[in-house]
C-alpha positions as a Markdown table, in Angstrom:
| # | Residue | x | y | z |
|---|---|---|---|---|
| 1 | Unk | 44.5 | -35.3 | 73.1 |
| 2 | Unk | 45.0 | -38.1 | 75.7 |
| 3 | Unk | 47.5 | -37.6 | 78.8 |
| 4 | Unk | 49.3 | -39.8 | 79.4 |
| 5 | Unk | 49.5 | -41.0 | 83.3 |
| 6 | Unk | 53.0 | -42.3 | 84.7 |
| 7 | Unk | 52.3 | -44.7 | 87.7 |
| 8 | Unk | 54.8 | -45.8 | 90.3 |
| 9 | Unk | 54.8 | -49.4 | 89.6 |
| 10 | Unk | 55.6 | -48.7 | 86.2 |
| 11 | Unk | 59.2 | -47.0 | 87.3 |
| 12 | Unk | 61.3 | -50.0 | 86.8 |
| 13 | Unk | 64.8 | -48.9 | 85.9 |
| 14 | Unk | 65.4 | -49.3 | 82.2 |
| 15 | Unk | 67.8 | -53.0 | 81.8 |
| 16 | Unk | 70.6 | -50.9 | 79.9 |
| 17 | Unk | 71.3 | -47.5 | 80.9 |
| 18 | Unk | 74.4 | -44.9 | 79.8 |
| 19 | Unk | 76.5 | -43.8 | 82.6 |
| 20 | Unk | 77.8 | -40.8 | 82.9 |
| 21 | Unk | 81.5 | -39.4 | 82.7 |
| 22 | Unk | 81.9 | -39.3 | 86.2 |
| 23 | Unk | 80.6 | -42.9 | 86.9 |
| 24 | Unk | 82.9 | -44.3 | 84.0 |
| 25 | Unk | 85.7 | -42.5 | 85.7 |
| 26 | Unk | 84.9 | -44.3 | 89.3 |
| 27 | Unk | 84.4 | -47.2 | 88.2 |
| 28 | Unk | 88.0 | -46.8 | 85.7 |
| 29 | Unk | 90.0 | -45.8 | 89.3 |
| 30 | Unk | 88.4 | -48.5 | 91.7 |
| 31 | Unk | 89.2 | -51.4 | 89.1 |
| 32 | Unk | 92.5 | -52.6 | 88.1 |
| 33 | Unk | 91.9 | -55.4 | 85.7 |
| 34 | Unk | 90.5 | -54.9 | 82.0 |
| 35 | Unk | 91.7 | -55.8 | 78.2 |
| 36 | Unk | 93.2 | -53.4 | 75.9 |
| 37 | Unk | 92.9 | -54.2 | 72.1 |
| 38 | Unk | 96.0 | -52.8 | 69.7 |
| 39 | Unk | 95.8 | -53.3 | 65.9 |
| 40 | Unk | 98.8 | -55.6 | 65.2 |
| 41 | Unk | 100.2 | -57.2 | 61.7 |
| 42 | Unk | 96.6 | -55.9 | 60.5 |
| 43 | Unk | 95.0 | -57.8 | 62.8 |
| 44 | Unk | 92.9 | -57.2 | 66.3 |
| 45 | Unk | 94.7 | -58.1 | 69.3 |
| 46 | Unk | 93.4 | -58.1 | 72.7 |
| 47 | Unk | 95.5 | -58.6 | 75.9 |
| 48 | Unk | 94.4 | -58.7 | 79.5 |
| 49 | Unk | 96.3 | -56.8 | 81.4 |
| 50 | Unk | 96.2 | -55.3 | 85.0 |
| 51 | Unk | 96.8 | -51.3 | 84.5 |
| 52 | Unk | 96.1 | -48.1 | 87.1 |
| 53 | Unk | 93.9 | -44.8 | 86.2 |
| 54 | Unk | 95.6 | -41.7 | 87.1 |
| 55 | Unk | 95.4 | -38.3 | 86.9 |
| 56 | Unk | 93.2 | -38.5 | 83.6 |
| 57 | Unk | 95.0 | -41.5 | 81.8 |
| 58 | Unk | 95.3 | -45.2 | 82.2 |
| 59 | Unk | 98.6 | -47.1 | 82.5 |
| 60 | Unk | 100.2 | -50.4 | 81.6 |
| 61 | Unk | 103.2 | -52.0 | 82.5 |
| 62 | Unk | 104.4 | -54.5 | 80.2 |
| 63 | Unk | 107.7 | -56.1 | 78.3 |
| 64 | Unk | 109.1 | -56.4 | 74.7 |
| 65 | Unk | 106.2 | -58.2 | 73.2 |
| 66 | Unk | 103.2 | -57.7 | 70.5 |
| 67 | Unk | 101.4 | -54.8 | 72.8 |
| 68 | Unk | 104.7 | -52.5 | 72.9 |
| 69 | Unk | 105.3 | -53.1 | 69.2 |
| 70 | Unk | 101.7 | -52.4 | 68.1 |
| 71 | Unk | 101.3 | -49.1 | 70.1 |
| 72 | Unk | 104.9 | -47.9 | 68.7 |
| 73 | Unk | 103.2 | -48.5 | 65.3 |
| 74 | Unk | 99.6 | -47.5 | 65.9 |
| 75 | Unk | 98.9 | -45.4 | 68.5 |
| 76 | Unk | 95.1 | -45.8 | 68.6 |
| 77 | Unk | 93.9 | -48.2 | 70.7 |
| 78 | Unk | 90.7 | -49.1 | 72.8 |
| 79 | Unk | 90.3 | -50.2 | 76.4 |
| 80 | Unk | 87.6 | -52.1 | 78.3 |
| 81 | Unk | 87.1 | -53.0 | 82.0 |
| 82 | Unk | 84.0 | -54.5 | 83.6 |
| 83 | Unk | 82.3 | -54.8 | 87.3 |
| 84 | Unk | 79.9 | -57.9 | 87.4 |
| 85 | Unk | 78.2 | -57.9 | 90.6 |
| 86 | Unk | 74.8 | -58.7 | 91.4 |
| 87 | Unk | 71.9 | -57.2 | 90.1 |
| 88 | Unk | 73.5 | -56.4 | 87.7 |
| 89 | Unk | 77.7 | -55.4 | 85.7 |
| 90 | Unk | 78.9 | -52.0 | 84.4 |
| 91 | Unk | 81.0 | -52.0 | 81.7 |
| 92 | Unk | 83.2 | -49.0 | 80.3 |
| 93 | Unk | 85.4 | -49.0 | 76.8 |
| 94 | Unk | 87.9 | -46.3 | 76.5 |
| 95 | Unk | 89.2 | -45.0 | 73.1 |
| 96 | Unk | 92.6 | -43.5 | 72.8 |
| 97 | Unk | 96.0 | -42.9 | 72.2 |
| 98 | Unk | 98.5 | -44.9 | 73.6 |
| 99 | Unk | 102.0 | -43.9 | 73.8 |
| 100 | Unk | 105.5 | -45.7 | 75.6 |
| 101 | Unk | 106.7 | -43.6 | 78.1 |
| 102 | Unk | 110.6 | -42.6 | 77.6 |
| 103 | Unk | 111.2 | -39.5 | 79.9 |
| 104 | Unk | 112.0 | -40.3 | 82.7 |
| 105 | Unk | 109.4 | -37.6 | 84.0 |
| 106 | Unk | 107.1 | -39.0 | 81.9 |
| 107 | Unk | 107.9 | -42.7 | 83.9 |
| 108 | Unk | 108.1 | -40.5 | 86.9 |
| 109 | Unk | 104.7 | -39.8 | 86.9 |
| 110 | Unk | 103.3 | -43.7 | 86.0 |
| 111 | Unk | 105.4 | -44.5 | 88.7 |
| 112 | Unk | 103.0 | -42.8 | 90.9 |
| 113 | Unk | 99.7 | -44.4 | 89.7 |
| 114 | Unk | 101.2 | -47.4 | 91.8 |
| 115 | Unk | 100.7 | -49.9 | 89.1 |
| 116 | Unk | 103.1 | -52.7 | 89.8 |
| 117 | Unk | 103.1 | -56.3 | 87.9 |
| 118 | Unk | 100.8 | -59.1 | 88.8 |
| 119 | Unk | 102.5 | -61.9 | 87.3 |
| 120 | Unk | 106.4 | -62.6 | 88.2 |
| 121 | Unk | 107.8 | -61.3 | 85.1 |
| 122 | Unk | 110.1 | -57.8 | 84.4 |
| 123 | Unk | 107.9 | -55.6 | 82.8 |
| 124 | Unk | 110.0 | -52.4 | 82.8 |
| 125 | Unk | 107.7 | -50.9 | 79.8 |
| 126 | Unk | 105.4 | -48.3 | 80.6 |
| 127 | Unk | 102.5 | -47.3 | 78.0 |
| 128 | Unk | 100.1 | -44.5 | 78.8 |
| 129 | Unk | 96.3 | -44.4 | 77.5 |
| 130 | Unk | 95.0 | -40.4 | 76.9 |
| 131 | Unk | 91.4 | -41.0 | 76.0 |
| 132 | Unk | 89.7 | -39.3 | 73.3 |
| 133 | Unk | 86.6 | -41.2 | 74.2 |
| 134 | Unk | 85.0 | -42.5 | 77.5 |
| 135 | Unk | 81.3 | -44.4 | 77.2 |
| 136 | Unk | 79.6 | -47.1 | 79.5 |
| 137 | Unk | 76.9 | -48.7 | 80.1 |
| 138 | Unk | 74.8 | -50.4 | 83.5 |
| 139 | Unk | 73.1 | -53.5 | 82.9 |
| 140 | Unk | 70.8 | -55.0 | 85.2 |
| 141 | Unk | 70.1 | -58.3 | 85.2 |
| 142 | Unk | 67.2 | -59.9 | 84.9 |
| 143 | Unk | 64.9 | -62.8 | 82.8 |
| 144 | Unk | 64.3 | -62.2 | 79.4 |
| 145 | Unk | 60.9 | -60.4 | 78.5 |
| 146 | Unk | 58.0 | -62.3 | 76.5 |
| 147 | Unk | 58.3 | -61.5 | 73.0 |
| 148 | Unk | 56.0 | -58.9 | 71.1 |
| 149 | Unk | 53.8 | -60.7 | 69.1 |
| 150 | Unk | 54.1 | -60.5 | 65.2 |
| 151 | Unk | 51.5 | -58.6 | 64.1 |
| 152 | Unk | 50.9 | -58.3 | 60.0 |
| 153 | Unk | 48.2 | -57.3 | 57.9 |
């Protein structure tokens, strides 16, 4: 049987790799911009929208509108932020359940992620994000390999 030798040079870091929980959680807290998609009317919507991680959950601030009535209808939702820097961009999608916050300990406690609006508009809303799912991925950049070559018989 041969054996099969692994040399240095040949260590280059694969172009997509999985991060772990951990790394999707850093890079979830040190960002505050992504896109949250909502089904609404039967259709896919998806909204950028500045938010906060904290404490386990993300949160949005937001007004009357299509986000607020879609995730009073369907809670399920999914989430997306990405970091695009040189060599290369991470990218992490939550999945989860979204719910508007009423208590006022419940409003209490968004309050503290320190999410405040980006845009001058009242957006006295708050929706919380509980993920039941947290993947990502690191891509590193790079030109676009030669092509196998199409070998039949």
């Amino acid at each position: 049987m041969e054996q099969i030798t692994h040399h240095p040079e040949n260590t280059t870091p694969p172009p997509i790799d999985t991060l772990s929980s951990d790394e999707c959680w850093v890079l979830l807290e040190s960002e505050s911009f992504g896109r949250l998609a909502v089904a609404a009317a039967g259709e896919i919507e998806i909204f950028p929208v500045n938010y906060a991680a904290y404490d386990g959950a993300l949160y949005i601030r937001t007004a009357a509108g299509t986000k607020l009535a879609a995730v009073t209808i369907s809670d399920r939702v999914a989430f997306e932020v990405d970091r695009i820097a040189a060599p290369g961009a991470r990218s992490v999608v939550v999945k989860g359940r979204a719910e508007v916050l009423e208590s006022a300990d419940d409003i209490a406690a968004a309050e503290e992620a320190g999410l405040r609006p980006w845009v001058a508009s009242t957006k006295s809303r708050h929706i919380r994000i509980r993920p039941t799912e947290v993947t990502g991925r690191s891509l590193r950049f790079g030109p676009e390999p030669e092509a196998e070559p199409d070998v039949t018989c």
